[in-house]
C-alpha positions as CSV (number, residue, x, y, z in Angstrom):
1,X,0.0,0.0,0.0
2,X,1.4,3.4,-1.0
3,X,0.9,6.1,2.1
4,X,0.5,9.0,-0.1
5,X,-2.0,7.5,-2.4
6,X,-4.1,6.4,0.6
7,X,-3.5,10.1,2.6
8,X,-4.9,11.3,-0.9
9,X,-8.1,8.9,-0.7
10,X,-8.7,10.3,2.6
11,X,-8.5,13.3,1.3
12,X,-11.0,13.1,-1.6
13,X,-13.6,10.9,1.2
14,X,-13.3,13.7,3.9
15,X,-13.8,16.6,0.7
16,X,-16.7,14.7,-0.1
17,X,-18.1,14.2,3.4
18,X,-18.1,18.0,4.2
19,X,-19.1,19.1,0.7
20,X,-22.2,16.8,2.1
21,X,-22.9,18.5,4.9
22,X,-23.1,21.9,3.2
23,X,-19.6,23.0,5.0
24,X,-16.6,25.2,3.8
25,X,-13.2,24.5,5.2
26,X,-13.7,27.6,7.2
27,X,-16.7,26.3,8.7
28,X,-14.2,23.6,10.2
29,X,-12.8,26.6,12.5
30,X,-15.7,26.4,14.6
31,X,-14.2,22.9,15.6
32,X,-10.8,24.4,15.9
33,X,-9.3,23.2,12.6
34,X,-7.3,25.7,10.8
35,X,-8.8,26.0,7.3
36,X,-5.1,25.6,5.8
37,X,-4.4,22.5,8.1
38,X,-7.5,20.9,6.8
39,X,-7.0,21.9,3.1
40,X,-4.0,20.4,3.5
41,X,-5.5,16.8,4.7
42,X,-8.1,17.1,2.2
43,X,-5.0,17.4,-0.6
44,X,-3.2,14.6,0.8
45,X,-0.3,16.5,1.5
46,X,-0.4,15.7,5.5
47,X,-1.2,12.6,7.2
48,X,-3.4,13.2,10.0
49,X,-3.5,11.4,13.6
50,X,-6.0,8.7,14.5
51,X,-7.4,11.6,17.0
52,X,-7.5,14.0,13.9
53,X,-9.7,11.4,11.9
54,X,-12.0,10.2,14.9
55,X,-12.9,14.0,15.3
56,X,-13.5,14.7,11.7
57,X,-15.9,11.7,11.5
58,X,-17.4,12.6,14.6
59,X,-18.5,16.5,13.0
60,X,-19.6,14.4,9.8
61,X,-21.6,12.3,11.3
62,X,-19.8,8.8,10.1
63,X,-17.9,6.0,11.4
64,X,-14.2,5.6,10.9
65,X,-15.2,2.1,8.4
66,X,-17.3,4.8,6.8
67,X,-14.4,7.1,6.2
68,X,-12.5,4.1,5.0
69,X,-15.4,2.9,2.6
70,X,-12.9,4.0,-0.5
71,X,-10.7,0.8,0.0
72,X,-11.5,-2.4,-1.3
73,X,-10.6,-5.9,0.0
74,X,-8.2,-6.0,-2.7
75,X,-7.3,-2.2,-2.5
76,X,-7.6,0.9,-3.4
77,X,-10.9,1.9,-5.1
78,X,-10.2,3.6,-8.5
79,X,-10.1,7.4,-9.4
80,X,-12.5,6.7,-11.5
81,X,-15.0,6.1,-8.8
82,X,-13.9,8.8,-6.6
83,X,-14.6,11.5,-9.0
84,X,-17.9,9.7,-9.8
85,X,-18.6,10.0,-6.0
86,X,-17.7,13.7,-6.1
87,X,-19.5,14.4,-8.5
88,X,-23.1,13.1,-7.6
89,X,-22.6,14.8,-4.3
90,X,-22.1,18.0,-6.3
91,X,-25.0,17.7,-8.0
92,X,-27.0,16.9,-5.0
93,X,-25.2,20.0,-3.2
94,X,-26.6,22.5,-6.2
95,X,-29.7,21.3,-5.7
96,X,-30.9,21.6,-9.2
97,X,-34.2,20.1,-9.9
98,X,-33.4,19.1,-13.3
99,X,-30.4,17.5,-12.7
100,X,-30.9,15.9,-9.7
101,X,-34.4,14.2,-11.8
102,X,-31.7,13.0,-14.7
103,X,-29.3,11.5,-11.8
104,X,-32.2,9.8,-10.0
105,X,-34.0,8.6,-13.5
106,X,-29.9,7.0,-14.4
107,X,-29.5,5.6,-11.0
108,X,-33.3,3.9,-11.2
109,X,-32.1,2.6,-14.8
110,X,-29.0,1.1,-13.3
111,X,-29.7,-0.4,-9.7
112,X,-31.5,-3.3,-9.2
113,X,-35.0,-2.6,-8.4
């Protein structure tokens, strides 16, 4: 397993996560993260503490697994998926009426009923 690639996963998972929750980095002051320190996470470029993580999941409302959920039995799950990820919770940020009816009419073509 490479560190940085996995430091960069959590990155793009916690992105995602607060980009859920409506937040900007700034809003992660009020938890007394610096918005640099946690850009910095969320680009990979530092590797946090197990206390860093456990209190980001805590303000996200998820489970450490859930933080995790990007890796795979056999490994890291793709880019591919990541940005796929990123982008449905964009979408779903924006709120668009329209868009969020084409994602929903896709998803109910592809899932199993």
């Amino acid at each position: 397993m490479d560190i940085n690639n996995i430091q960069r996963q959590i990155g793009l998972r916690l992105k995602e996560l607060r980009q859920t929750k409506g937040l900007k980095q700034e809003d992660l002051e009020q938890w007394g993260f610096s918005y640099r320190y946690y850009g910095k996470i969320e680009r990979g470029m530092v590797n946090p503490t197990l206390g860093t993580l456990v209190r980001l999941c805590e303000i996200f409302g998820v489970s450490l697994v859930d933080l995790f959920s990007f890796m795979e039995i056999n490994g890291l799950a793709s880019e591919e998926r990541e940005s796929v990820a990123l982008g449905i919770s964009k979408i779903l940020k924006e709120n668009q009426k329209k868009k969020v009816q084409k994602l929903k009419v896709f998803l109910d073509e592809i899932l199993p009923s």
